[in-house]
N, C-alpha and C positions, 0 to 999 in steps of 0.2 A: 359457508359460515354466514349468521344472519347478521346482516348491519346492527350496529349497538343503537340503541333510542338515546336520546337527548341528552335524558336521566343521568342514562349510565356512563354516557359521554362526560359528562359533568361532574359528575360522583369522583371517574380515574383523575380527571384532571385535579381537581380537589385534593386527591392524595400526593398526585405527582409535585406540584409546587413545594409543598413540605422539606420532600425529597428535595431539591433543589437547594434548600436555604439551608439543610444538614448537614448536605456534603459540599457545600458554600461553591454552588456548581454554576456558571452563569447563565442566565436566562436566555439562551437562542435558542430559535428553533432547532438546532441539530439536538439540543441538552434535552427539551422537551420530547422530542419524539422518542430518543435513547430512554426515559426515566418513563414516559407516557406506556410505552410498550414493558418496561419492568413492571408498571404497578399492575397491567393488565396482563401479566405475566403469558402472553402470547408467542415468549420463545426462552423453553427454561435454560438454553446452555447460555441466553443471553443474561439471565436472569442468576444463573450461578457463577458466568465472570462477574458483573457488578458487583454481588456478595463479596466475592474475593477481594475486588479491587478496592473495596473501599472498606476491609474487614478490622474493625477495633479503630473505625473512626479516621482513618487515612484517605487524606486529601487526595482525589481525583483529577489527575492534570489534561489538562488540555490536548496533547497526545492519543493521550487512552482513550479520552473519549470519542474522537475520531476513530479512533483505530476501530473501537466497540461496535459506531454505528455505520460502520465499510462494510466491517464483518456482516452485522448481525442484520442493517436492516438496508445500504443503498448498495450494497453489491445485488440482491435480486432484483436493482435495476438495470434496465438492456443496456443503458449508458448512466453516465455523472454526469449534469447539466453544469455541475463547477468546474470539472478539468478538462471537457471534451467540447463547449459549447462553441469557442470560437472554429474548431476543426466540423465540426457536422454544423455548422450556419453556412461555411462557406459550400460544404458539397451541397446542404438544402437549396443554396443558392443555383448552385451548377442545376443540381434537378430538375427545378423552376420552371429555369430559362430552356431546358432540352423539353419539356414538358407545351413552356410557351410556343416554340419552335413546330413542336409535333402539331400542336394545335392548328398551329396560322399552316402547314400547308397540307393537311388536312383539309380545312375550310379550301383553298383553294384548290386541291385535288377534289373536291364535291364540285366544284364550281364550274370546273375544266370536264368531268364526268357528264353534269346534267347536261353541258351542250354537246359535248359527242352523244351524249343518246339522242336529244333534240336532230342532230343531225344525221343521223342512224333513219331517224324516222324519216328524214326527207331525201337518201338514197334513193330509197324507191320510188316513192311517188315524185322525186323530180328528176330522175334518174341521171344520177353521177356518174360519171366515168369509173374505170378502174383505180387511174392514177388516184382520182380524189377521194375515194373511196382507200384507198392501201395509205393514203396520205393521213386522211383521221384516223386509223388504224394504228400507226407508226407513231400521233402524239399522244395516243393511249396508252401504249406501252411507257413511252416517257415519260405520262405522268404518275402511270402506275412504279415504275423503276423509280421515282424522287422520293413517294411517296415510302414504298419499300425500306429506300436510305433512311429515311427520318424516321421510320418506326426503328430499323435496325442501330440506328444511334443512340437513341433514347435508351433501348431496351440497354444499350452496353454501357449507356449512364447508371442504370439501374446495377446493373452487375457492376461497376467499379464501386457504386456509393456500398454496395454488400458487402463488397471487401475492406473496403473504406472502414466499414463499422465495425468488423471483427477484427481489422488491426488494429485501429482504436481501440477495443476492447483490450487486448493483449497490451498495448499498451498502455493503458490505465492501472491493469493488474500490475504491471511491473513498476510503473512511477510509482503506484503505491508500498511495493516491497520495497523501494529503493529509498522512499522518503520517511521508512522506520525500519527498516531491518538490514543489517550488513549484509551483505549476497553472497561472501565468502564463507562467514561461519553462522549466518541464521541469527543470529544474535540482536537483538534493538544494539540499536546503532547510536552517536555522539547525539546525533540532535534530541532522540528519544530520551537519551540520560538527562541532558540538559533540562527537559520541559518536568521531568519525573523527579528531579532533586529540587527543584525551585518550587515545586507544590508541595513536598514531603518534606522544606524545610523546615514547616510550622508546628511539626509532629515536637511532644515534648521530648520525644526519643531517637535518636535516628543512628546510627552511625552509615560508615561511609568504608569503602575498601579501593584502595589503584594497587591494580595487580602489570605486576611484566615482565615475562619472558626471559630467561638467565641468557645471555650472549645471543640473542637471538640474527644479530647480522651474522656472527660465523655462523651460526647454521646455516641463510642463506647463502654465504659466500663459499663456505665448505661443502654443504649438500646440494645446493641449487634452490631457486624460488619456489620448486614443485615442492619439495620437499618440507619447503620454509609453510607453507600453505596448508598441506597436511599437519604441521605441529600445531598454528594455530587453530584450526578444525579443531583437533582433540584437546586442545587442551580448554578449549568452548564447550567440548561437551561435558567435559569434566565440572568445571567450573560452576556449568546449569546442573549437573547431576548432584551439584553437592548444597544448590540453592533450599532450602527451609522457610518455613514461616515469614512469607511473602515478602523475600528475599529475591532481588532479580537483577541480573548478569547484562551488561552491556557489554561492544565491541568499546571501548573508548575513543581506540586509534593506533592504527601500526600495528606491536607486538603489548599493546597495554590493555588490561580492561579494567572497569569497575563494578562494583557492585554495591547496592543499597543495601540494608538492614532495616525497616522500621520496626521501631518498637526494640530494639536492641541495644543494650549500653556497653561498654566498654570492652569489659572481661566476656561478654559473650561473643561478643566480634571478631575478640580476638583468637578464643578456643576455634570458633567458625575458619578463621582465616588459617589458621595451623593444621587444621584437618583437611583443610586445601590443599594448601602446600605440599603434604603427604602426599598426597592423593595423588597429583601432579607427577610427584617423581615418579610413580609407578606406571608411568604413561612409557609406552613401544609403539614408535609410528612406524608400519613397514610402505616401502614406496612400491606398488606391483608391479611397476613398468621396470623398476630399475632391479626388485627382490632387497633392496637394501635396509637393511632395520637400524635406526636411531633410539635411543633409550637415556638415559642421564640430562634427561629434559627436566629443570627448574625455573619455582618463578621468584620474585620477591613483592612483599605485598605491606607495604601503610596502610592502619587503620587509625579512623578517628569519629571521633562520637561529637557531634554539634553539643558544644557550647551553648549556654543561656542568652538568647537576642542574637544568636551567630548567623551570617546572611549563607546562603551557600556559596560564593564564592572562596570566601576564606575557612569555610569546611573542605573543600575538595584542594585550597594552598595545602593546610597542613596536613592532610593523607599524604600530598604529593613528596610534600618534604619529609614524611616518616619513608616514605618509598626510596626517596632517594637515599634515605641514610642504610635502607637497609641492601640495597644496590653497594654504598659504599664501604660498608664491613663486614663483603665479604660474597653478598647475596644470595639466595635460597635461603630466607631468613623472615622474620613479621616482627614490625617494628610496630607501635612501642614495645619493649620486652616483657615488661609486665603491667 
């Protein structure tokens, strides 16, 4: 691909800024590169999650946008200079110094070489003895054997820093799962809800859903953990299966999830949530190990639609407290009732 001119450097950037102050997106470099490469539309699946994420005008949090430019543009780097830098400074360190090491006895094994040749040449014409003669022989070998070492040290610096950098690697991939998605059911996770409803509070439209689980300690305490593990699994997937018009499914916490709505008012949240609820009961976990099948798996779920001026923490109280009522009369139930 030929390098872009000046021009046309100028030209994307020009568009890209716009873009910024639209989707009221902050100016760092990470926001620039993510929005830089959407105007130059240099990676359309990049190009078709933004459309989504920000479709009918919906605020862009902070979150996402990480997540977008992991994805789409610093995971094809061999490392992250932000979560890996103190761990590969120290091995570049280690390097260095096996490198420094190699050098200085290098230089002194040349040094120690040129006078065994020098004295090679004076064997003969001043003719040495055997002894003296088997004697520079014997610290040739010695110095050849240190020399040996330190190249073989070095090389097995190189070979740990190798591995060094692929478990790193592995390890970046997984902090990064772990600091937005649940590991158990794939799901974004509390912190991701958190960053995603305080951006999407400004929408004039939002509602909110806290869904959980009907008895779910006796399932654990009755079936076992494995068991308890498997119901929350499927009922994640259910959950995400039933998601709509950019509609999206958190783990919350525990046996509880939630889920956003924008653009969504009341009576639609709540048809949304009832179809849920359905859905749910129809759910059969069978466990393989054990052959046992559980079925009559229920959730209960609050919904509520932000208020005028409503900050999000007191949109996600009153889900909480339609949740709990509907836990308390009876539960497998969506509260408000109408």
């Amino acid at each position: 691909m030929s390098k872009p001119s000046l021009e046309a450097s100028f030209d994307t950037l020009k568009q890209t800024i716009p873009l910024l102050l639209k989707h009221s997106i902050p100016a760092i470099p990470t926001n620039y590169a993510l929005w830089y490469t959407y105007v130059n539309n240099d990676s359309p699946e990049l190009n078709a999650e933004l459309d989504n994420a920000v479709a009918d005008n919906q605020p862009l949090s902070e979150l996402k946008s990480q997540e977008l430019y992991r994805t789409h543009l610093a995971d094809k780097q061999e490392v992250s200079i932000w979560d890996l830098r103190q761990s590969l400074e120290g091995m570049l360190i280690e390097l260095n110094q096996s490198m420094k090491d190699t050098r200085s006895d290098t230089s002194e094994y040349k040094t120690v070489m040129d006078r065994c040749i020098d004295d090679l040449n004076k064997v003969e014409q001043e003719g040495w003895t055997i002894e003296e003669v088997m004697g520079l022989v014997r610290n040739m070998v010695t110095e050849a054997q240190t020399i040996r070492q330190s190249t073989i040290s070095f090389n097995s610096a190189l070979s740990s820093a190798e591995k060094e950098i692929e478990r790193l690697r592995e390890q970046l991939k997984e902090s990064q799962q772990e600091a937005l998605y649940d590991a158990l059911t794939g799901l974004c996770n509390r912190r991701y809800f958190d960053s995603e409803i305080e951006s999407k509070i400004a929408m004039d439209r939002i509602s909110l859903m806290l869904i959980d689980i009907d008895h779910f300690k006796v399932i654990n305490d009755t079936h076992g953990h494995q068991m308890g593990d498997l119901v929350l699994k499927a009922v994640a997937r259910k959950l995400q299966s039933g998601c709509r018009d950019n509609a999206q499914v958190f783990r919350y916490g525990g046996e509880e999830f939630a889920l956003i709505m924008p653009n969504a008012d009341l009576p639609i949240a709540r048809r949304v949530a009832e179809s849920l609820r359905k859905s749910v009961e129809k759910i059969a976990v069978k466990n393989r190990r054990t052959g046992e099948t559980l079925g009559d798996i229920t959730v209960s779920i609050g919904v509520a639609q932000k208020e005028e001026n409503e900050a999000h923490p007191e949109l996600i109280e009153r889900a909480d407290k339609l949740l709990y009522q509907a836990k308390k009369l009876g539960r497998n139930r969506v509260m408000p009732i109408t």
